[in-house]
N, C-alpha and C positions, 0 to 999 in steps of 0.2 A: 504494500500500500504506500501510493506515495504521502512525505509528509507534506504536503500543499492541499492532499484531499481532507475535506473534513471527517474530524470523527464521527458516525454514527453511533446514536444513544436513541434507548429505551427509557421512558419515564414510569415511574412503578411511584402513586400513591399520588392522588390527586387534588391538593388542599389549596393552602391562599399560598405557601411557600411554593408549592411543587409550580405556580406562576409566577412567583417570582424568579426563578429558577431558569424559566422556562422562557420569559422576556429577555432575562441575559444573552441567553443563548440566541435569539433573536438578535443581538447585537453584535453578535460574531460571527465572522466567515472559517471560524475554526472548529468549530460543531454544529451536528444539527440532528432534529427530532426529527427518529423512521418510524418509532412504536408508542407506545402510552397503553397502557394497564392500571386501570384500578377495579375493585369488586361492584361500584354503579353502572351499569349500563350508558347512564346520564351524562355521568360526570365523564366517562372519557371521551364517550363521545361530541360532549361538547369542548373539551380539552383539544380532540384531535382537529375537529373544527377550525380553533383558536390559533393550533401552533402548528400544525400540518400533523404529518406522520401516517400511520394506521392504529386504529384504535382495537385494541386483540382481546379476543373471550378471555384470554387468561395469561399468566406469567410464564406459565412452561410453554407458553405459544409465543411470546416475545424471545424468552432464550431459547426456542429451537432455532432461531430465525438467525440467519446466517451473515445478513447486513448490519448487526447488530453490536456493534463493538462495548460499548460500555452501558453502564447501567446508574439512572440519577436515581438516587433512591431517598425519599421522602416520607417513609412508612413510618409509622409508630416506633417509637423506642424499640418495645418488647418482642417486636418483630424483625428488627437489625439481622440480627444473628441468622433466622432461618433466611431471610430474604437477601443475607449477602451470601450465604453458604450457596445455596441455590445458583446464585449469579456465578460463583467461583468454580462450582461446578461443571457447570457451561464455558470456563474461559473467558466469562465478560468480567472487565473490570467494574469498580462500584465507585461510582463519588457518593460517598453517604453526608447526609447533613446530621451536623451535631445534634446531642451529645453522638456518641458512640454508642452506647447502651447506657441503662438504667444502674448495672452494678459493674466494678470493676471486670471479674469474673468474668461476666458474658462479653466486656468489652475488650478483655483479652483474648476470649477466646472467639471474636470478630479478627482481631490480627492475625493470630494461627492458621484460619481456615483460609485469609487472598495469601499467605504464606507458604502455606501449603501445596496451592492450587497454578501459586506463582503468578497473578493477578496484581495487576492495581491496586489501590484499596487508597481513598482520598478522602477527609474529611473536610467538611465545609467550617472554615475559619476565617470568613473574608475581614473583619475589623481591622485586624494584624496589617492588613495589605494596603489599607487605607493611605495614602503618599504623609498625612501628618507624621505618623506612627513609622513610616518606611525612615522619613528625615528624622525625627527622635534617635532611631536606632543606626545611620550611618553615624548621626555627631557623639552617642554615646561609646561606635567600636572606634571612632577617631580620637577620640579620650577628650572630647569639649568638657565631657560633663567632670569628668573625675570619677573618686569615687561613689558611687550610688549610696545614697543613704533612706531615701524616703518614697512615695509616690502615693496620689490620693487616686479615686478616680468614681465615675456615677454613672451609671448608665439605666434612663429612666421613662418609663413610655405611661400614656394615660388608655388606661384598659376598659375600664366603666363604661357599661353599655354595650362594650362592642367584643364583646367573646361571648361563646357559648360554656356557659361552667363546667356543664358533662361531655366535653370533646378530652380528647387524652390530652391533649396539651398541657391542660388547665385542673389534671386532676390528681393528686399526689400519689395515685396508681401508674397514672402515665408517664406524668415527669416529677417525680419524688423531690422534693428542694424545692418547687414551685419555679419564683422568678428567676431567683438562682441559678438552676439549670437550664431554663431555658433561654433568658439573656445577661444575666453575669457571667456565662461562660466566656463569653467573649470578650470581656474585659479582663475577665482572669487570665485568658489566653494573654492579652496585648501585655497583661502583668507581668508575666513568665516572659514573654517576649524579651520586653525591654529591661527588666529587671535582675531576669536569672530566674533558674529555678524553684520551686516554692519548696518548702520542707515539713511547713507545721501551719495551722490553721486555726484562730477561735472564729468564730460565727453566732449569728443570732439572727432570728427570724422570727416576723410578726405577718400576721392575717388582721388585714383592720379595714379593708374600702369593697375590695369584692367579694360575690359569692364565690359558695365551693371550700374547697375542704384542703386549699398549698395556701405556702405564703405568696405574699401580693408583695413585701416589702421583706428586705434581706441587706446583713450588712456581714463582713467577712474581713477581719485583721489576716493577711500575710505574711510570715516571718518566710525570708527569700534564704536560699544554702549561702550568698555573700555578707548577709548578717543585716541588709537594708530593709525594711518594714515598709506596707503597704497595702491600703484600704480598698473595697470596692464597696460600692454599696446597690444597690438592684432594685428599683421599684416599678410595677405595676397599677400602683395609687396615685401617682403622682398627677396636677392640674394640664401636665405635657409633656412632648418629649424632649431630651435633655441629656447630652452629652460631654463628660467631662474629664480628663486625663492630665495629671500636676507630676513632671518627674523630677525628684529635687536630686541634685549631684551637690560635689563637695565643691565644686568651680562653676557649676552652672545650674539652673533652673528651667526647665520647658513648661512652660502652661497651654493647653488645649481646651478649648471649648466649644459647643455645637453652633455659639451667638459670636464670641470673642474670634474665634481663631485660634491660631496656633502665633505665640509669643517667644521671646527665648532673652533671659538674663542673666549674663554674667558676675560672678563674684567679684563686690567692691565696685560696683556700678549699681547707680539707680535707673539707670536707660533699660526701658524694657522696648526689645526689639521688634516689627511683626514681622513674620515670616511666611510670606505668599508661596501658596502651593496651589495646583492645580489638582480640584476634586478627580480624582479617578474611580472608575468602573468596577471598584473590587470584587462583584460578585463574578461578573464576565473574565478577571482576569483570573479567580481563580479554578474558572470554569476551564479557559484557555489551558491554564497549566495541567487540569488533568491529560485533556486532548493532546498537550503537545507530549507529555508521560508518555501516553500510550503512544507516541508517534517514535517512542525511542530516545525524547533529549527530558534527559534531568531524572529527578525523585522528587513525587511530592514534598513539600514542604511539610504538609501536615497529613501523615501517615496513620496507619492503624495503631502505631508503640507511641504518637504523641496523640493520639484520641481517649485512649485509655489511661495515660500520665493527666491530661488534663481533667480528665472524669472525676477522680483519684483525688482532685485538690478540693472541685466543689462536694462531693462525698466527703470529706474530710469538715468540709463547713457545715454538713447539713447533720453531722453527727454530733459535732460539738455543739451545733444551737438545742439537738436535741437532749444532748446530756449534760450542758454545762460546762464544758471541760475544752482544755488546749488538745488537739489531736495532731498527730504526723500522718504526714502524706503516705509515709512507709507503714504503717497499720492499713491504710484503705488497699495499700496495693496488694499487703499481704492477706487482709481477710473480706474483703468485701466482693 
């Protein structure tokens, strides 16, 4: 196959993301939708409508299907595991959207089986890729910053009114940790990114604006393996959305915000700088990179061994809100 043709993908699991997903790709000449699968007769067919492809009776009819190179998979948590096994089994690669699974366990044992099978296996972490976050992390390996001592960060959406409480999303069956898992992960991620790896964890969580039965609001201290501490905090209650990332160095400071920008101050200066970046297309670019994977150039960035490391840290926060207690990263990896 040459690498100029695009990858062909199957879509397996057809919600509000599996369009968002699905629009990216729409934005690139580097992939494109042949199949779509979900269990509504409705919904794929109005999907395939939407995005092109073929809309198929069933999953084992997308992977018998021989133009079918990869697999976007959007399915419930609790389903990861059979639904990426199945895919690896056939030889198609999987870009799975975060988390990885629900318990460390099955999220390792997601890595094992595209390991196994010698597949792909890609998770969706587009925040990281964002150009603020990309410029953070060149001037932090150029040593602007020094050494790392601190970092705040919020990542906050207004949910009231417009979610269904009994969807998996939204129900501590589905995505256990509530907002947590479902968008502090990403900020945990850009944590670890920029900070280093996480080691140990306190957390707390509260249920106070929506229905249902997870938290809506979550806040999580980070102690990082380089000794630097840092916050995220996660709400679904909030009046808006609201994005915010503070990396404090020993020589430097980056502030980020979803209103502000991206700022940057040096030690023994009161001049705080802007720093113009041009927004880019994270979700497509990290569509792009699976497609170009599977075309032979690179390794995912974010693999099936940092889907389940990252798991690993918000499990780690969602135990200690529930028991009170400082936990390690290394207890989640080892027992959950």
């Amino acid at each position: 196959m040459s690498n100029t043709t695009p990858v062909r993908v199957g879509c397996i699991g057809m919600g509000w993301w599996s369009d968002v997903l699905a629009d990216a790709i729409a934005r690139s000449d580097k992939i494109e939708i042949v199949s779509c699968y979900t269990r509504t007769a409705e919904k794929r067919d109005a999907f395939a409508k939407k995005y092109g492809g073929k809309a198929v009776a069933s999953y084992e009819e997308m992977l018998a299907d021989p133009r079918v190179e990869g697999i976007i998979n959007t399915t419930p948590n609790n389903v990861h595991l059979e639904t990426t096994a199945q895919a690896a089994a056939a030889g198609k690669h999987v870009f799975l959207d975060k988390p990885i699974a629900n318990t460390v366990t099955t999220g390792r044992a997601i890595a094992a089986v595209a390991q196994k099978h010698g597949i792909i296996l890609q998770l969706g972490y587009q925040r990281r890729r964002e150009n603020q976050f990309r410029w953070i992390k060149q001037q932090i390996d150029a040593g602007v910053f020094g050494k790392l001592v601190n970092a705040e960060s919020n990542i906050s959406r207004d949910r009231l009114g417009k979610f269904d409480a009994h969807h998996w999303r939204h129900t501590a069956e589905g995505m256990p940790g509530g907002v947590m898992l479902q968008i502090g992960i990403h900020y945990i991620d850009v944590l670890s990114y920029l900070m280093g790896p996480v080691i140990a964890v306190n957390g707390r969580a509260s249920q106070l604006v929506l229905p249902g039965d997870n938290p809506d609001v979550a806040s999580m201290i980070l102690e990082h393996e380089n000794g630097a501490l840092s916050t995220v905090n996660a709400s679904y209650a909030s009046a808006g959305e609201y994005y915010l990332m503070n990396i404090y160095g020993k020589e430097a400071t980056a502030y980020y915000d979803l209103h502000g920008g991206l700022r940057l101050q040096k030690r023994h200066s009161d001049v705080i700088t802007p720093i113009p970046f041009e927004k880019n297309d994270a979700i497509r670019d990290e569509l792009e990179e699976f497609a170009a994977v599977i075309r032979g150039n690179g390794k995912p960035e974010t693999d099936g061994v940092h889907g389940y490391r990252s798991l690993a840290v918000v499990r780690a926060g969602t135990v200690s809100a529930r028991e009170g207690r400082r936990v390690e990263v290394a207890e989640m990896l080892e027992k959950d």
